[in-house]
Every structure is written in structure tokens, then in C-alpha cells.
C-alpha positions as CSV (number, residue, x, y, z in Angstrom):
1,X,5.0,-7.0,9.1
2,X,2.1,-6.2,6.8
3,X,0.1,-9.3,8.6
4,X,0.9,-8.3,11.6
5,X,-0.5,-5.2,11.2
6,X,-3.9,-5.7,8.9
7,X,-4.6,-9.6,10.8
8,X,-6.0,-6.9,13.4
9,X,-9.2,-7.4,11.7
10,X,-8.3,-4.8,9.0
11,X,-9.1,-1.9,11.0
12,X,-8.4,1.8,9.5
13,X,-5.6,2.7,11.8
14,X,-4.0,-0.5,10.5
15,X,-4.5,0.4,6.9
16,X,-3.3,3.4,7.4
17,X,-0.4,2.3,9.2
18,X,0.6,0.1,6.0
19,X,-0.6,2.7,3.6
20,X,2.0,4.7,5.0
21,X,5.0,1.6,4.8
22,X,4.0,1.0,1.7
23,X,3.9,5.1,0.6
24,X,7.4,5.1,2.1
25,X,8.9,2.5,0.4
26,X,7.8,4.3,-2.7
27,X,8.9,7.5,-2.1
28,X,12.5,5.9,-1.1
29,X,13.0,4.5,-4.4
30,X,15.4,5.7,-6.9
31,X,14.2,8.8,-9.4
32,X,10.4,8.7,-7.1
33,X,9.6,12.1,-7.1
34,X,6.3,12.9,-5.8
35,X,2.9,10.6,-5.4
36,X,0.1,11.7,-6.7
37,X,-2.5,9.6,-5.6
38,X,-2.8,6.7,-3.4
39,X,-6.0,4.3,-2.6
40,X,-6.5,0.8,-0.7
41,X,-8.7,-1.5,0.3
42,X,-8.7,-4.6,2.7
43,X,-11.1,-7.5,2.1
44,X,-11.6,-9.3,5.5
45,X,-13.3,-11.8,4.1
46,X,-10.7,-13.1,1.2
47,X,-8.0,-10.8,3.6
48,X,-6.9,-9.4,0.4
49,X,-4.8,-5.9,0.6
50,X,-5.1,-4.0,-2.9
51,X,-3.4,-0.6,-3.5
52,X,-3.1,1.6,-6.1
53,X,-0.6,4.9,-6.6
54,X,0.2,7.2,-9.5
55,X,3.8,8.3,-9.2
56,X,6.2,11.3,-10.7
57,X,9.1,9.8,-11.4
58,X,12.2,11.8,-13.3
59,X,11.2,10.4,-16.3
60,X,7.3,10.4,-16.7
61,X,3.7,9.5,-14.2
62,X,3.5,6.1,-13.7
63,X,0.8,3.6,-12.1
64,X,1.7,1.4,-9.0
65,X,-0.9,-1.9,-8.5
66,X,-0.1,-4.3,-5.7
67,X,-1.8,-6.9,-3.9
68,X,-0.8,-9.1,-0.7
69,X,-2.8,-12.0,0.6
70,X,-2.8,-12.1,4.4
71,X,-1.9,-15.6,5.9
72,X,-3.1,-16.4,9.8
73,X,-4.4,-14.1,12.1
């Protein structure tokens, strides 16, 4: 889905549309309690989605780093 979505040449209603799956998914997951913060960025050139998000879990804060590589267009 996430190709879908940012192979529309990256455009901000795209990112935030996977910002938002991916802030989901987070928030779904087991003892999530709260995010703090949340950044991205899209590369068009290398196509290269990059996110970072401080959690509050149960337990403690915790980073989140991911990044996806967008095949075809």
C-alpha cells in the first residue's frame, strides 16, 4: 500500500496519508501508550521514506526509526 500511496510523486497529502498508517499501526500495538513525536521525510529522488517517533509505552519512552524504499511508480 505504502507505494501506492507515496509513487504519487511523494506529495504531502500522500505522506500524510502514510504518516497516519504508519502512526496507527503504532498506536495499535501492545502496551503503546501515547506518541510523542512523529517526523518524515520522502526522497523522490532515491524514493526513500524515513520516519522517526518517540513512543510511551507501559514500561518506559522509546524511539521508532524506519525506512522503506519505494519500488515502481
Amino acid at each position: 500500500m505504502t507505494q501506492r500511496i507515496l509513487g504519487q510523486l511523494g506529495s504531502s497529502a500522500n505522506l500524510a496519508a502514510i504518516d497516519g498508517l504508519i502512526q496507527a499501526e503504532i498506536l495499535g500495538t501492545k502496551d503503546v501508550i501515547s506518541i510523542v513525536s512523529f517526523e518524515s521525510t520522502f526522497d523522490s529522488e532515491s524514493r526513500e521514506y524515513t520516519y522517526t517517533c518517540t513512543i510511551n509505552t507501559a514500561y518506559t519512552e522509546a524511539v521508532i526509526e524506519g525506512t522503506h524504499i519505494v519500488t515502481g511508480k
